[in-house]
N, CA, C and O atoms as a CHARMM CRD file, in Angstrom:
* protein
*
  244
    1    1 UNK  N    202.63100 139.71200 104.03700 PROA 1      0.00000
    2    1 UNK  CA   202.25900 139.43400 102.66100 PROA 1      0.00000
    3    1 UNK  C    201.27600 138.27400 102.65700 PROA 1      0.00000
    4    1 UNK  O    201.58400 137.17200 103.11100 PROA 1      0.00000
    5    2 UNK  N    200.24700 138.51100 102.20500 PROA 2      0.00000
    6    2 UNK  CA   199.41000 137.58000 102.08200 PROA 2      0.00000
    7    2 UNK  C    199.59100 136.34900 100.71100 PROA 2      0.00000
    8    2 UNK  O    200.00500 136.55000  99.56900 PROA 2      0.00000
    9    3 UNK  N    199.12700 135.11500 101.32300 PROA 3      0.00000
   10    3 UNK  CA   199.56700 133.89700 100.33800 PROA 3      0.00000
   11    3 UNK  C    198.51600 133.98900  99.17900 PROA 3      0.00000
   12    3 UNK  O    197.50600 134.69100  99.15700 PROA 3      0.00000
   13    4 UNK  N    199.01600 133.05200  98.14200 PROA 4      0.00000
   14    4 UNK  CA   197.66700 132.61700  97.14400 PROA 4      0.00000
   15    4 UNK  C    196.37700 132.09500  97.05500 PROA 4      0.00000
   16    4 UNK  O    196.59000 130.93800  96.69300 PROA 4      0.00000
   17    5 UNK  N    195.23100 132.22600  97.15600 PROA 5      0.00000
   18    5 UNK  CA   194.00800 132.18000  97.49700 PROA 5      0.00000
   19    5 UNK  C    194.09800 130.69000  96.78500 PROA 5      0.00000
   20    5 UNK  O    194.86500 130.40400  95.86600 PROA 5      0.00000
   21    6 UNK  N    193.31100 129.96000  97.30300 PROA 6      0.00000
   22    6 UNK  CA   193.43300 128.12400  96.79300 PROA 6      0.00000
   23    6 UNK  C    191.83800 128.14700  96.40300 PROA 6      0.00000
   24    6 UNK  O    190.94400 128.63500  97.09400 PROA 6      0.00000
   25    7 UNK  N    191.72100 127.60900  95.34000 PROA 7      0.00000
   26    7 UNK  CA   190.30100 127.30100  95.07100 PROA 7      0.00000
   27    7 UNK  C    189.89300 125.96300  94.88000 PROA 7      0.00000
   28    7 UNK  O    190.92900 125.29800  94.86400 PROA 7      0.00000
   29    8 UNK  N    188.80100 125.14500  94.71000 PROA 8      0.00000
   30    8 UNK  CA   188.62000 123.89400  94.75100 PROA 8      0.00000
   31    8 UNK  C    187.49700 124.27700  92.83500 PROA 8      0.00000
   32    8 UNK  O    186.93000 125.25100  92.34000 PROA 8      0.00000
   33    9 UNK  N    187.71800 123.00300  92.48500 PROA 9      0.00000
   34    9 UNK  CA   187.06400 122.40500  91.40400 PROA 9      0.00000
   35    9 UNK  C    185.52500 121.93700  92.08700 PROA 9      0.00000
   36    9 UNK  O    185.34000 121.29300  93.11900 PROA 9      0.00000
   37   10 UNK  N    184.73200 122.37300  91.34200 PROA 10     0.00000
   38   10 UNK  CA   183.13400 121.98600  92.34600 PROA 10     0.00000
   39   10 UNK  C    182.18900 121.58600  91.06200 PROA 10     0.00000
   40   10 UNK  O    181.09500 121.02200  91.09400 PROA 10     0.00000
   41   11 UNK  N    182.95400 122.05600  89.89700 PROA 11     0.00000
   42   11 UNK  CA   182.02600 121.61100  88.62700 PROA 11     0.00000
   43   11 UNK  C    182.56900 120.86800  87.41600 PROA 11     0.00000
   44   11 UNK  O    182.90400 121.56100  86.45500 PROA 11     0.00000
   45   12 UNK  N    182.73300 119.22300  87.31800 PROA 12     0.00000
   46   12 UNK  CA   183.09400 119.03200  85.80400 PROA 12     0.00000
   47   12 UNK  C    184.72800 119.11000  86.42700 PROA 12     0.00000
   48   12 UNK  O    184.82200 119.21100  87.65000 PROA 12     0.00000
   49   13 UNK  N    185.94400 119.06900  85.64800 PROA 13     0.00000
   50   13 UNK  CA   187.31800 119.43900  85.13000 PROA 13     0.00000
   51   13 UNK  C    187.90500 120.20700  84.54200 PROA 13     0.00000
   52   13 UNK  O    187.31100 120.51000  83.50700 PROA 13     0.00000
   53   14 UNK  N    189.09900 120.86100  84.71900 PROA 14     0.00000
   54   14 UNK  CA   189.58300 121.35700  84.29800 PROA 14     0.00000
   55   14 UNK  C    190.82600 121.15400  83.48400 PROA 14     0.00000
   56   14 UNK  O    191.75200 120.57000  84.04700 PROA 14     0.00000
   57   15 UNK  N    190.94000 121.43200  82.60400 PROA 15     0.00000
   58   15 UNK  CA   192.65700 120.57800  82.03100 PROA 15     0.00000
   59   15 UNK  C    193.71100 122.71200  82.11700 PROA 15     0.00000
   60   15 UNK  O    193.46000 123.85300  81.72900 PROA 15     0.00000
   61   16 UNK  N    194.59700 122.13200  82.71700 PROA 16     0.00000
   62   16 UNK  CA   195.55300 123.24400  83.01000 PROA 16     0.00000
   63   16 UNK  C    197.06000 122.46500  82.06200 PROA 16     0.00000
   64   16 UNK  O    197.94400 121.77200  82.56600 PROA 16     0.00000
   65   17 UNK  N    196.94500 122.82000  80.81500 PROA 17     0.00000
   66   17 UNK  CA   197.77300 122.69800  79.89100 PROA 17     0.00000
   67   17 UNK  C    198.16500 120.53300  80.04600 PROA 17     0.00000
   68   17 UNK  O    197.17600 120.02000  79.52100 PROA 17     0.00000
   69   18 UNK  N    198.70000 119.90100  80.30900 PROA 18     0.00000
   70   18 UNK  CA   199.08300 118.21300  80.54400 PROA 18     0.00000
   71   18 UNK  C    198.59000 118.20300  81.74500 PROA 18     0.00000
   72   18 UNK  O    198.23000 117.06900  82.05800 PROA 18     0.00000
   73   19 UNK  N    198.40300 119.06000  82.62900 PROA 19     0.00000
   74   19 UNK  CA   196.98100 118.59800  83.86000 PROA 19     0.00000
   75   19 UNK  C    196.37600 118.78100  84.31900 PROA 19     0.00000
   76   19 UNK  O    196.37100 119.79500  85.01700 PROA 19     0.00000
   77   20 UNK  N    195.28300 117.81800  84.26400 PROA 20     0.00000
   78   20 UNK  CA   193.89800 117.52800  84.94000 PROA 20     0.00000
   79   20 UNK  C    193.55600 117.70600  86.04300 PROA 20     0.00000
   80   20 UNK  O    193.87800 116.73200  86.72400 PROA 20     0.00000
   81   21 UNK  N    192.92400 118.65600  86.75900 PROA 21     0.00000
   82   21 UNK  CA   192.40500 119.27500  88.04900 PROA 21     0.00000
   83   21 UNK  C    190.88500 118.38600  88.15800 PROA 21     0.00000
   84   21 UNK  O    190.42800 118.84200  87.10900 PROA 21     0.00000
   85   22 UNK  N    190.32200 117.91400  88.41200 PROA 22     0.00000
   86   22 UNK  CA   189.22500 116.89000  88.87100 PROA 22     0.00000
   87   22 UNK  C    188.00900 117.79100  89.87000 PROA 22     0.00000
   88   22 UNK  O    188.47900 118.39300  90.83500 PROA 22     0.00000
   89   23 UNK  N    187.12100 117.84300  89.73700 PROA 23     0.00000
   90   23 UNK  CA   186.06100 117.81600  90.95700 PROA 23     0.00000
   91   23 UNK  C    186.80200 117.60700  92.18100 PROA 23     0.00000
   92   23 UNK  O    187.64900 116.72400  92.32200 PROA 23     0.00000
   93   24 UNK  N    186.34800 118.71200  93.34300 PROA 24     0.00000
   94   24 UNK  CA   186.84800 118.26600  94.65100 PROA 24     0.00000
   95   24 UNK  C    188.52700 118.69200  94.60000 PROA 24     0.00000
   96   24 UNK  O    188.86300 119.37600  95.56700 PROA 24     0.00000
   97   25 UNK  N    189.52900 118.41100  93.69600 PROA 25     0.00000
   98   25 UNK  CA   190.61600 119.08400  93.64700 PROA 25     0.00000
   99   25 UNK  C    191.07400 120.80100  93.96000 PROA 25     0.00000
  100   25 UNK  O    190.46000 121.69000  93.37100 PROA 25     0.00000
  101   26 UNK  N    192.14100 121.11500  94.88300 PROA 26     0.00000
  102   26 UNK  CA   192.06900 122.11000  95.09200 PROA 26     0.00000
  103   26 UNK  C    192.91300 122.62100  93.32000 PROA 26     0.00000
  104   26 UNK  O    193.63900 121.84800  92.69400 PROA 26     0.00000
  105   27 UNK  N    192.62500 123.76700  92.94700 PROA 27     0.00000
  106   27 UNK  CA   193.41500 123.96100  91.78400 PROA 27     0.00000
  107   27 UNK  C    193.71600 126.05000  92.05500 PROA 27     0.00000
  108   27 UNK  O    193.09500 126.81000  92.79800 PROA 27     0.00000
  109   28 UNK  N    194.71200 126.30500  91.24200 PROA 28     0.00000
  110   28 UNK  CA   195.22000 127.97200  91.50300 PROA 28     0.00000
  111   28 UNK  C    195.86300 128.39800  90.29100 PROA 28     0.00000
  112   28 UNK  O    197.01400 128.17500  89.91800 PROA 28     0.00000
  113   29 UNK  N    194.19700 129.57200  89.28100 PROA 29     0.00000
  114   29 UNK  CA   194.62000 129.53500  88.20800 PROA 29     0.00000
  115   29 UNK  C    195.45800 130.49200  88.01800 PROA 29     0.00000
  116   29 UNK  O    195.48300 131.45200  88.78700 PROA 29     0.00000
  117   30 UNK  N    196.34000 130.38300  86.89100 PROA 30     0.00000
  118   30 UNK  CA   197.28700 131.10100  86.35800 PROA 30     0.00000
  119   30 UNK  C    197.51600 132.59100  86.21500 PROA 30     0.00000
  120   30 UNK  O    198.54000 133.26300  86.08400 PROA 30     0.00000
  121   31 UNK  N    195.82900 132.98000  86.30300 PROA 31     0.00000
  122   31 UNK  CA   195.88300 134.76000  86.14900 PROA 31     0.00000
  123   31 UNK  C    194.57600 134.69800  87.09200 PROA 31     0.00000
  124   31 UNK  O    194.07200 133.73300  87.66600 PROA 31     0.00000
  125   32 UNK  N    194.18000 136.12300  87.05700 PROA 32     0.00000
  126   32 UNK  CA   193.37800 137.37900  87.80600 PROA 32     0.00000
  127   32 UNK  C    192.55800 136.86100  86.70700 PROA 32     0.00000
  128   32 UNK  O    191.66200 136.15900  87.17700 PROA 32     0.00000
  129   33 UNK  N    192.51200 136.93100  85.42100 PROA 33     0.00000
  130   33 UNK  CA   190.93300 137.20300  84.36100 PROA 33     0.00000
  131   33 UNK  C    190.50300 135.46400  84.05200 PROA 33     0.00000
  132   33 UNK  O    189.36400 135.09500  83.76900 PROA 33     0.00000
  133   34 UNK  N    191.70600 134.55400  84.18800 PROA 34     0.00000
  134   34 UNK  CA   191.26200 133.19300  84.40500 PROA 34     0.00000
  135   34 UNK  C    189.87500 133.00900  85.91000 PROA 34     0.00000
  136   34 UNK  O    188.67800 132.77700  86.08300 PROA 34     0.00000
  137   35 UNK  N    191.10100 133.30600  86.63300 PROA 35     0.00000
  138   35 UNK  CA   190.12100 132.95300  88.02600 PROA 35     0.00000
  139   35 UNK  C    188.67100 133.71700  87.72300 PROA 35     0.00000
  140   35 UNK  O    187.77700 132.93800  87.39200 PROA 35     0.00000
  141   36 UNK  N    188.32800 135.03700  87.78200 PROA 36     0.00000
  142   36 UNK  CA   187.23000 135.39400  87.21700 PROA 36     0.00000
  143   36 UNK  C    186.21700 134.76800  86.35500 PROA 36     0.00000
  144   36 UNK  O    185.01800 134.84600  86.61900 PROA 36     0.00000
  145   37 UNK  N    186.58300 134.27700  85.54200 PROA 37     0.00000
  146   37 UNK  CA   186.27700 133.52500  84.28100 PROA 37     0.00000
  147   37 UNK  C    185.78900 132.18600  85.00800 PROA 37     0.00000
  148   37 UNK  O    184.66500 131.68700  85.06700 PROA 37     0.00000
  149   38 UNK  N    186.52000 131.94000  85.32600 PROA 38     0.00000
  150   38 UNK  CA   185.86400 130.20300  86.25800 PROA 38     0.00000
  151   38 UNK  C    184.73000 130.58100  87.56600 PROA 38     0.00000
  152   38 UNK  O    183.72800 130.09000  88.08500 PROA 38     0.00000
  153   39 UNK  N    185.34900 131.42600  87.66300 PROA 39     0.00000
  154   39 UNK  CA   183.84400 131.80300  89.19000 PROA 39     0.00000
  155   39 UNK  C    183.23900 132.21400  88.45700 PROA 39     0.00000
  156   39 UNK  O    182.73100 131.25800  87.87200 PROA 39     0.00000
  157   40 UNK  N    182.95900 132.96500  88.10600 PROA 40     0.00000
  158   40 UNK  CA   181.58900 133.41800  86.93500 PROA 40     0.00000
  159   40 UNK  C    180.79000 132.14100  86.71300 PROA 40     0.00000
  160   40 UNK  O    179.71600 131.70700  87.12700 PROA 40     0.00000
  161   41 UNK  N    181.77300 131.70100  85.86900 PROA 41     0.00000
  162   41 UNK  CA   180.72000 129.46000  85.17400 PROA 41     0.00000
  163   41 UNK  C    180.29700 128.89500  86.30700 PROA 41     0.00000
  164   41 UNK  O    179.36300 128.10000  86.20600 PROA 41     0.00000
  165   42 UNK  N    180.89500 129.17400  87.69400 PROA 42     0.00000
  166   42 UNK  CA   180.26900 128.44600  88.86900 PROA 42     0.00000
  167   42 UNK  C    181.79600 127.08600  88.99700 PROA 42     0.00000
  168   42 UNK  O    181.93300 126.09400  89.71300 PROA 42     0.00000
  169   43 UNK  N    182.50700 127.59000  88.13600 PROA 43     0.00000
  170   43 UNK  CA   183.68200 125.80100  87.94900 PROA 43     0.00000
  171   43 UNK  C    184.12000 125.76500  88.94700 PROA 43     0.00000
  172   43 UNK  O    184.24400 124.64400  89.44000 PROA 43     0.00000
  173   44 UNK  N    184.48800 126.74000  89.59800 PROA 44     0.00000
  174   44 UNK  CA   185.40100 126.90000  91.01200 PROA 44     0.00000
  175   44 UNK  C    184.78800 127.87700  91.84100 PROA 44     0.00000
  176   44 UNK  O    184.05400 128.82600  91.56700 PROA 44     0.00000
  177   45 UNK  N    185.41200 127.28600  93.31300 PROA 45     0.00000
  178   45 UNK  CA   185.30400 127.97500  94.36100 PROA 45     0.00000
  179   45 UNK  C    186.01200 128.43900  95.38300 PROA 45     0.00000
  180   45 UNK  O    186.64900 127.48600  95.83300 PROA 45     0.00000
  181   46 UNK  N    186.27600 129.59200  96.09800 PROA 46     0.00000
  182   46 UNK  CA   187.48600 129.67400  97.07700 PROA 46     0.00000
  183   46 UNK  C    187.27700 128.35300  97.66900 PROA 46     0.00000
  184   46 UNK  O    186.30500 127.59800  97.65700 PROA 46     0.00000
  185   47 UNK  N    188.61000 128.25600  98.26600 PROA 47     0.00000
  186   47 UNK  CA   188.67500 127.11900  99.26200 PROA 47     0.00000
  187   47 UNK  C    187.76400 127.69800 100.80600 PROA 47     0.00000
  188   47 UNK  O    187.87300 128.76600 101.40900 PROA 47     0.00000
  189   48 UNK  N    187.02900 126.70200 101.03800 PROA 48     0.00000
  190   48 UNK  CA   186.37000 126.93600 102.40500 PROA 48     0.00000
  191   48 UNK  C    184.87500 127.43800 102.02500 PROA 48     0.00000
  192   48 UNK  O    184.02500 127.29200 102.90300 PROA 48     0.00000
  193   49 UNK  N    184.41500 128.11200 100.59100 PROA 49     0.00000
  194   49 UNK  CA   183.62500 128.68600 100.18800 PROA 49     0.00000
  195   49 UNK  C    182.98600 127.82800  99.49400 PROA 49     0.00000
  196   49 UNK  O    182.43900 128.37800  98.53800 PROA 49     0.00000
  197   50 UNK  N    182.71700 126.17500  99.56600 PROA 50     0.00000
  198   50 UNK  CA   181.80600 125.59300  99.15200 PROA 50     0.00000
  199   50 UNK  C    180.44400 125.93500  98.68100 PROA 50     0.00000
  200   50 UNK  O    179.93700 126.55900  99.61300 PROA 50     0.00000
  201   51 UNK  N    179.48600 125.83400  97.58600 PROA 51     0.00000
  202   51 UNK  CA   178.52300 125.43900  97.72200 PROA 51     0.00000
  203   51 UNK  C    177.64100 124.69900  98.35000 PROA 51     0.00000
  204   51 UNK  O    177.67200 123.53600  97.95000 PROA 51     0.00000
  205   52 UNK  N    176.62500 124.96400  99.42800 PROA 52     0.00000
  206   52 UNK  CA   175.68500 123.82700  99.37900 PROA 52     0.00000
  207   52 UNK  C    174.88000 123.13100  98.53900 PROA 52     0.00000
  208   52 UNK  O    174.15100 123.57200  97.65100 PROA 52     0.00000
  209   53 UNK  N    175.08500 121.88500  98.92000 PROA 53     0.00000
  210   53 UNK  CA   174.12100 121.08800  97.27900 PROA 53     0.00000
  211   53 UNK  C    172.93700 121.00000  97.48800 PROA 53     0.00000
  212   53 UNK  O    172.60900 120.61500  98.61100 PROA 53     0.00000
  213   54 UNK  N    172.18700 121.22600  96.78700 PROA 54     0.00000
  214   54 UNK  CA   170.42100 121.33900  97.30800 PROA 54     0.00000
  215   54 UNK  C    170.17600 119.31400  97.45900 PROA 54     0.00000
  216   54 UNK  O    170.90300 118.42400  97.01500 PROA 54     0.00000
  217   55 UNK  N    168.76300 119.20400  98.32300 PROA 55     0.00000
  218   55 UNK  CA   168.82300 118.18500  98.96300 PROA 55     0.00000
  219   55 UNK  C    168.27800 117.43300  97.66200 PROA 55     0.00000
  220   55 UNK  O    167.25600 117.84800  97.11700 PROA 55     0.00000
  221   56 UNK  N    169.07100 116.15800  97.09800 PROA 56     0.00000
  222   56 UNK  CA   168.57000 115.61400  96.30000 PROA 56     0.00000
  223   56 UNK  C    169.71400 115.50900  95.37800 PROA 56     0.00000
  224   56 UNK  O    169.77200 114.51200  94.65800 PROA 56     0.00000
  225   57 UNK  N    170.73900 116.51500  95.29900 PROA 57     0.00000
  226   57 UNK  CA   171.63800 116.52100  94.31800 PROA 57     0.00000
  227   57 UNK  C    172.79700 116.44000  94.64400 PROA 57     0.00000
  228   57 UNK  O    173.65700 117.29900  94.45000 PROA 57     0.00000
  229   58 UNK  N    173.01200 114.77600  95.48800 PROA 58     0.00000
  230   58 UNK  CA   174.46900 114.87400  95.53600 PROA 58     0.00000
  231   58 UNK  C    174.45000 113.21600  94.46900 PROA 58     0.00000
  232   58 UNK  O    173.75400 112.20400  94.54500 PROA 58     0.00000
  233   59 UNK  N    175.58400 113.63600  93.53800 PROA 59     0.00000
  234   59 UNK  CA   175.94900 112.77600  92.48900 PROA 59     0.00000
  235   59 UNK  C    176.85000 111.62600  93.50600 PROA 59     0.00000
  236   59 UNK  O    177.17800 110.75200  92.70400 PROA 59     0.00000
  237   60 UNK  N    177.25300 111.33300  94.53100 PROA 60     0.00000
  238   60 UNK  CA   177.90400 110.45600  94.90500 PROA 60     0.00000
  239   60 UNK  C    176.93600 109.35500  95.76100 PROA 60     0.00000
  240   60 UNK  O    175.98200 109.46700  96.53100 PROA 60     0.00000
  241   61 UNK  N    177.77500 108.14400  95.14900 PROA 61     0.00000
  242   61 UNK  CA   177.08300 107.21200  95.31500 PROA 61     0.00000
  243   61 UNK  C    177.71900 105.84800  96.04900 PROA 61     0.00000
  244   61 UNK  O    177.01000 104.85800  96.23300 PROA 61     0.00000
C-alpha cells in the first residue's frame, strides 16, 4: 500500500482551518480536488518536485 504523497508550500501560505502551513513547509491537503486546486495556482509542490527559481529570484536574504 502506498503512503500519502507530502507536498511542500513553494508559494505565499496556506491557512488549513487554525493552521498555518508557511512557504517551505511540507503540508497534505485534505482531498483529491483540494490538492489539484493548489497545483494548478503553482501553491504547492510534490515533495522532491521543487521548482527551480530563475537566477535573480530568490527572495531570501
Amino acid at each position: 500500500m502506498a503512503g500519502k504523497v507530502e507536498y511542500v508550500v513553494v508559494d505565499g501560505c496556506i491557512q488549513d482551518g487554525k493552521q498555518i502551513i508557511k512557504k517551505g513547509e511540507v503540508y497534505t491537503p485534505s482531498s483529491k480536488e483540494l490538492t489539484q486546486l493548489l497545483l494548478q495556482e503553482g501553491k504547492i509542490a510534490g515533495r522532491g518536485q521543487l521548482p527551480v527559481a530563475a537566477a535573480g529570484d530568490d527572495d531570501e536574504t
